[in-house]
PLY file of the C-alpha trace (Angstrom):
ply
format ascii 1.0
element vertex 299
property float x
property float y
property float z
element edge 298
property int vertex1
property int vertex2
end_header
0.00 0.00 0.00
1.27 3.15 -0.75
2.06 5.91 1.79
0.21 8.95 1.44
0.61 12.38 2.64
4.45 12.66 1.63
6.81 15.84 1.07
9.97 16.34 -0.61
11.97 18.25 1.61
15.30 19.51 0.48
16.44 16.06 -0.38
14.66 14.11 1.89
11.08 12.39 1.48
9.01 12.91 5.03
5.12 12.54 6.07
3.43 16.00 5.64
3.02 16.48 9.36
7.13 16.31 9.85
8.00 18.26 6.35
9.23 21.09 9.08
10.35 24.71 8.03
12.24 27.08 10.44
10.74 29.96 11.80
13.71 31.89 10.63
13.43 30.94 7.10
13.55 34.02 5.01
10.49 32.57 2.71
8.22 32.71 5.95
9.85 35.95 7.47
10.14 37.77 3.95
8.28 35.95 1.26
12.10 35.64 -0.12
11.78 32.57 -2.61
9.39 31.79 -5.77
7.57 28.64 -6.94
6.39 27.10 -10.13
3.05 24.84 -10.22
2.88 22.31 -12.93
0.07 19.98 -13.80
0.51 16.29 -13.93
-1.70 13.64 -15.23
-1.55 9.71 -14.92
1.94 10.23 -13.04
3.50 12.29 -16.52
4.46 16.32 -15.52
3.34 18.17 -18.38
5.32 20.79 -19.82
8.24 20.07 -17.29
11.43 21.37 -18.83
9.67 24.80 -19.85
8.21 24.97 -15.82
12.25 24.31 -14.74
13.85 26.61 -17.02
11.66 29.55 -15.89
12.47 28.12 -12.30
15.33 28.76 -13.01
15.31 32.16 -14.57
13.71 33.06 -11.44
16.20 31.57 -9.05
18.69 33.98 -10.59
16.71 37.20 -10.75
16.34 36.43 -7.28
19.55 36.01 -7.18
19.48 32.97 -5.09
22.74 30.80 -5.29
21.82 28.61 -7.84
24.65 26.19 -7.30
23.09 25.63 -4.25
19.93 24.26 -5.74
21.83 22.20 -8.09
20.66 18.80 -5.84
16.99 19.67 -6.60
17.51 19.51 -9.89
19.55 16.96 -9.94
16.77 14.84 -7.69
13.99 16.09 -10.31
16.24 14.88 -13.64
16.51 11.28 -11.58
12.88 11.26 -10.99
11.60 13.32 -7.82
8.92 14.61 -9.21
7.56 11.27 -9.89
8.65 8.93 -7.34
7.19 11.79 -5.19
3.34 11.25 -7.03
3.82 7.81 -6.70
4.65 8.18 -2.83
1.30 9.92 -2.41
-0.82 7.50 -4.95
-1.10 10.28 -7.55
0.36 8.66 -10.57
-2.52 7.67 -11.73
-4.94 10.95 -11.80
-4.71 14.41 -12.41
-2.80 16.38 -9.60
-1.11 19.63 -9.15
2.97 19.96 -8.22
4.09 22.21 -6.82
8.00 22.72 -6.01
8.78 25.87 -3.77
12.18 27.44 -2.96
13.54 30.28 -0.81
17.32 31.72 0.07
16.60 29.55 3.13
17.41 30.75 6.80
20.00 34.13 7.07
20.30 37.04 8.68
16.82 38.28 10.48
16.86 42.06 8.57
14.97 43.23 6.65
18.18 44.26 4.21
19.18 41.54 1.47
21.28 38.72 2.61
23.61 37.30 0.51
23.46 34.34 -0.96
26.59 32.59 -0.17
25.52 32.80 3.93
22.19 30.89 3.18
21.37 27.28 2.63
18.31 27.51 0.04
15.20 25.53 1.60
13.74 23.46 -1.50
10.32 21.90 -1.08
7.84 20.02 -3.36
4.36 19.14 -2.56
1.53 17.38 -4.35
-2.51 17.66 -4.25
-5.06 16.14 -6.89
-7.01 18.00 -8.50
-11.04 17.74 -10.03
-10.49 17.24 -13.58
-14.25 16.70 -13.80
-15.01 20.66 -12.79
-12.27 21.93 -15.06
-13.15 20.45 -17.69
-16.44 21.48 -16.84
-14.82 25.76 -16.95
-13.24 24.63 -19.93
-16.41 23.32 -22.08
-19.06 26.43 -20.16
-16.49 28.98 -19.44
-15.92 31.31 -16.00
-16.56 34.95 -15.05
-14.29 37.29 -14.25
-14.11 41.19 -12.62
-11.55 43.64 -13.02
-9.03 44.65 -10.19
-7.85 48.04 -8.84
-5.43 48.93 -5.94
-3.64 45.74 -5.93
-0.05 44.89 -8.36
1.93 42.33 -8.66
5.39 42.89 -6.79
7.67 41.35 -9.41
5.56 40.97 -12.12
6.96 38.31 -14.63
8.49 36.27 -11.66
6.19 33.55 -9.25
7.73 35.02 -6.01
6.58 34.22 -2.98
5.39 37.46 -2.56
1.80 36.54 -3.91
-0.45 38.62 -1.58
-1.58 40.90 -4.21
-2.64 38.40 -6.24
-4.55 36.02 -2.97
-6.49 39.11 -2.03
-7.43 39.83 -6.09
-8.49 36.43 -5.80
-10.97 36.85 -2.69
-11.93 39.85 -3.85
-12.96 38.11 -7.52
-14.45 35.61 -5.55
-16.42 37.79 -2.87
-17.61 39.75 -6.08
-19.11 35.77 -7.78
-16.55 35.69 -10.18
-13.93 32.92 -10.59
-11.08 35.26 -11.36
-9.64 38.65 -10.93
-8.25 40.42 -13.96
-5.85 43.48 -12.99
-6.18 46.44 -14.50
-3.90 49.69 -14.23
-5.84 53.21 -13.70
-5.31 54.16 -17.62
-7.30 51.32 -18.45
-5.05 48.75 -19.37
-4.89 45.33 -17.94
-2.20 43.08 -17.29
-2.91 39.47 -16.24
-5.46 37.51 -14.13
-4.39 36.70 -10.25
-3.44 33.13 -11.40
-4.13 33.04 -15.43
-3.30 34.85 -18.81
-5.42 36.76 -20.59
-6.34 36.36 -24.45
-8.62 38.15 -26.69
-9.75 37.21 -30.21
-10.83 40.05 -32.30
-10.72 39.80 -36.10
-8.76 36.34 -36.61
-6.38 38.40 -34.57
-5.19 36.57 -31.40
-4.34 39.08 -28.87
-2.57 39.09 -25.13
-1.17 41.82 -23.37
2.50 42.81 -23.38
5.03 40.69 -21.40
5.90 44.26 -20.27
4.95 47.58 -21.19
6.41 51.25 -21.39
5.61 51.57 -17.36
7.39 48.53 -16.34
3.88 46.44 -15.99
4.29 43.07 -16.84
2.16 39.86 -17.60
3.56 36.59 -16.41
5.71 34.87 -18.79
3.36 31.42 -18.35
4.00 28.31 -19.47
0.24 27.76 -21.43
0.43 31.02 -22.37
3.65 29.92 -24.61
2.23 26.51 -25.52
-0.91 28.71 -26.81
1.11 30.89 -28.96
2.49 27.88 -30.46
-0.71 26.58 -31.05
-2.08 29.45 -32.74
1.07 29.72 -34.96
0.48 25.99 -36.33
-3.02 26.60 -36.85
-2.26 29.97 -38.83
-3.47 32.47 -36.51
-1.98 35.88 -36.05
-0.57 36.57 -32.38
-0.09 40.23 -30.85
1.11 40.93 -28.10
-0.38 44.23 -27.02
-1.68 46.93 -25.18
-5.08 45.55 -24.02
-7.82 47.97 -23.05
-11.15 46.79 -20.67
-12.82 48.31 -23.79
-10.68 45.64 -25.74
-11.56 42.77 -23.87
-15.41 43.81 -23.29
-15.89 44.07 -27.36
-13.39 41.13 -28.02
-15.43 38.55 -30.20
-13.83 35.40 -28.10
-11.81 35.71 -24.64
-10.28 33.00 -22.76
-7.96 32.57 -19.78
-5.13 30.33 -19.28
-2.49 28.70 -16.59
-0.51 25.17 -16.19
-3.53 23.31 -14.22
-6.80 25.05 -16.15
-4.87 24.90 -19.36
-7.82 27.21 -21.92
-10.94 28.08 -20.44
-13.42 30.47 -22.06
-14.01 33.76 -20.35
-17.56 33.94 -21.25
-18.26 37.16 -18.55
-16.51 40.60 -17.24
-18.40 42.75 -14.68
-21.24 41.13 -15.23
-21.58 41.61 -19.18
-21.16 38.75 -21.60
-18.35 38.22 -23.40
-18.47 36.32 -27.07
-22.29 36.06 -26.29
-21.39 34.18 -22.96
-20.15 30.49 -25.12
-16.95 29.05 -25.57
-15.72 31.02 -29.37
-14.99 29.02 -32.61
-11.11 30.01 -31.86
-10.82 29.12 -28.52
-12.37 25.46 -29.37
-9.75 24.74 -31.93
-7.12 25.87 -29.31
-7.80 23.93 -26.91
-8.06 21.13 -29.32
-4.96 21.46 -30.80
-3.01 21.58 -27.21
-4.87 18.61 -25.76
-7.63 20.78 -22.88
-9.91 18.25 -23.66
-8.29 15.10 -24.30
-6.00 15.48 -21.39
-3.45 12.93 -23.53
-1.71 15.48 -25.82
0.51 18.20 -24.93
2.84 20.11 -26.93
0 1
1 2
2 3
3 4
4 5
5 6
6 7
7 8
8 9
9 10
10 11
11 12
12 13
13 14
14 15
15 16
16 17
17 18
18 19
19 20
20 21
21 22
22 23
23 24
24 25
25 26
26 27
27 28
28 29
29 30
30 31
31 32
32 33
33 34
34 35
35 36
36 37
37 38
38 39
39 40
40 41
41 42
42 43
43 44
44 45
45 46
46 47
47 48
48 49
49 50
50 51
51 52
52 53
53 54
54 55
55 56
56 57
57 58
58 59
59 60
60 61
61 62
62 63
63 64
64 65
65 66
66 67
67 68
68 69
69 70
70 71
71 72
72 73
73 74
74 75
75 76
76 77
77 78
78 79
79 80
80 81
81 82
82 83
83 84
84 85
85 86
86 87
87 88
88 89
89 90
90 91
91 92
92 93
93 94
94 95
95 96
96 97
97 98
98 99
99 100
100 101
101 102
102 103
103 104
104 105
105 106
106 107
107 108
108 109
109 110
110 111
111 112
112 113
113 114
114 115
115 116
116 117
117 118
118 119
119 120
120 121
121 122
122 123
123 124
124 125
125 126
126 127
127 128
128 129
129 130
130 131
131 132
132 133
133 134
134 135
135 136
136 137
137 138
138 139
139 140
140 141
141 142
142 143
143 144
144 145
145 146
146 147
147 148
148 149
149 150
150 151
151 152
152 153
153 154
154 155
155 156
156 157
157 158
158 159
159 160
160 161
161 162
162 163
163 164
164 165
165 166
166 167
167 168
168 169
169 170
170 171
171 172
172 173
173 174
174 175
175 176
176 177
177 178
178 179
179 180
180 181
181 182
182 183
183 184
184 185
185 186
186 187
187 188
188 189
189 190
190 191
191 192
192 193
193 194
194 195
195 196
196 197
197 198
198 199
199 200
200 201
201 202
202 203
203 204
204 205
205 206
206 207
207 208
208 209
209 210
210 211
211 212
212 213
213 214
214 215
215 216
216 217
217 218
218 219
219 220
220 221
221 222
222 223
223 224
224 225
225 226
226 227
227 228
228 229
229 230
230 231
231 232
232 233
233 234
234 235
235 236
236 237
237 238
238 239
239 240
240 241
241 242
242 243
243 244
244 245
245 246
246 247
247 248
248 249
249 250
250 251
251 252
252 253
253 254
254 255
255 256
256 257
257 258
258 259
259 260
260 261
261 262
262 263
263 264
264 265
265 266
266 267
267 268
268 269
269 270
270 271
271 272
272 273
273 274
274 275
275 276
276 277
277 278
278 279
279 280
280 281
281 282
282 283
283 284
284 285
285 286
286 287
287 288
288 289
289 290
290 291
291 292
292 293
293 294
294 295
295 296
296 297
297 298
């Protein structure tokens, strides 16, 4: 019988309930660390070596000593990632992965610490996930509601620092909306508080800039890529562009994407229907073409 409940803890595999941080770790006192969620059905990681390489990217604009992380990786290329679903009887249905690092435990100010005087904590976790109700957003489609006052902190980097983003989220939520869109006070908007944002207007397949003339950015994800790609091999212009509310509220098709919804339809904003509040003609033949639906093909 397999043992459930386990944690990958820098190196070591432990039972949830001993998978022990330190008080002192700057992740918990600062937020100072990133993570990357990936999706993973019937025990296979999708996407994996794009999910690593931003990992990656981030770990060095963090500048977290990367050489220190090198056993993680090392652990993931000799299977961690899997041994660790199988630990938890996961490999066999859809679950989400998550793998979590900070600069570990330093000096207790609030100024940066270097590197070299911290041992990075590394952590990976697993949870399953309905695949019946996201396929369900994927097929009907979700609402959304645009958000003011809040920012991402390091836009174009998963840091740890996700508060803006949780208390888009409850506000999206509090409001009956699935998801959060932010948007900037000249009208433009960014990205969702865990998704991408597309628009379809013309044959024209639109998301916002990965960053713009004031420095806002839209997270580089991982679906968002793979949906690029997919547009390109069915023949479909991609801009990435300044995106309006007016834009998205007059877009013939709109969807949302990340790693564990993959494409789902955004059929509402504020209230108002988008694309006559059904999944678009565009957005089906994406989601096709990358697998959403037939959760056995992935680019």
């Amino acid at each position: 019988m397999k043992c459930r409940g386990v944690v990958y803890l820098s190196g070591r595999y432990v039972p949830e309930d001993k998978a022990l941080v330190s008080v002192f770790d700057r992740g918990f006192t600062y937020g100072d660390g990133l993570f990357e969620t990936m999706k993973t059905i019937n025990g296979s990681v999708a996407f994996k070596k794009e999910h690593l390489a931003r990992l990656k990217k981030g770990v060095r604009a963090l500048r977290i000593n990367i050489s220190a992380i090198e056993p993680l990786f090392n652990d993931i290329s000799n299977g961690a990632l899997e041994k660790l679903l199988d630990k938890n009887g996961l490999d066999a249905v859809a679950a989400s992965l998550r793998i979590s690092v900070t600069r570990g435990i330093g000096g207790q100010w609030q100024g940066h610490t270097p590197s070299s005087l911290c041992k990075p904590t590394t952590v990976i976790t697993v949870k399953p996930i309905d695949a019946k109700a996201i396929a369900l957003y994927q097929k009907q489609g979700v609402s959304a509601v645009y958000i003011t006052g809040y920012a991402p902190l390091l836009p174009g980097i998963k840091s740890l620092n996700f508060l803006p983003n949780v208390l888009g989220k409850g506000e999206a939520i509090r409001r009956g909306a699935m998801e959060g869109i932010f948007i900037g006070k000249d009208g433009l908007i960014s990205e969702g508080t865990s998704t991408n944002v597309f628009i379809v207007k013309d044959n024209v397949l639109k998301t916002p800039l990965s960053e713009d003339a004031d420095g806002r950015a839209a997270l580089p994800g991982v679906m968002r890529a793979k949906v690029c790609k997919a547009a390109a091999r069915l023949g479909i212009r991609v801009s990435f562009s300044c995106i309006r509310a007016s834009d998205l509220e007059g877009a013939d098709e709109a969807f949302l994407t990340n790693s564990i919804l993959e494409v789902v339809p955004l059929i509402c904003i504020e209230k108002k229907p988008v694309s006559n509040a059904k999944r678009g003609a565009l957005t089906a033949l994406i989601q096709k073409q990358i697998g959403c639906l037939s959760h056995g093909q992935h680019l």
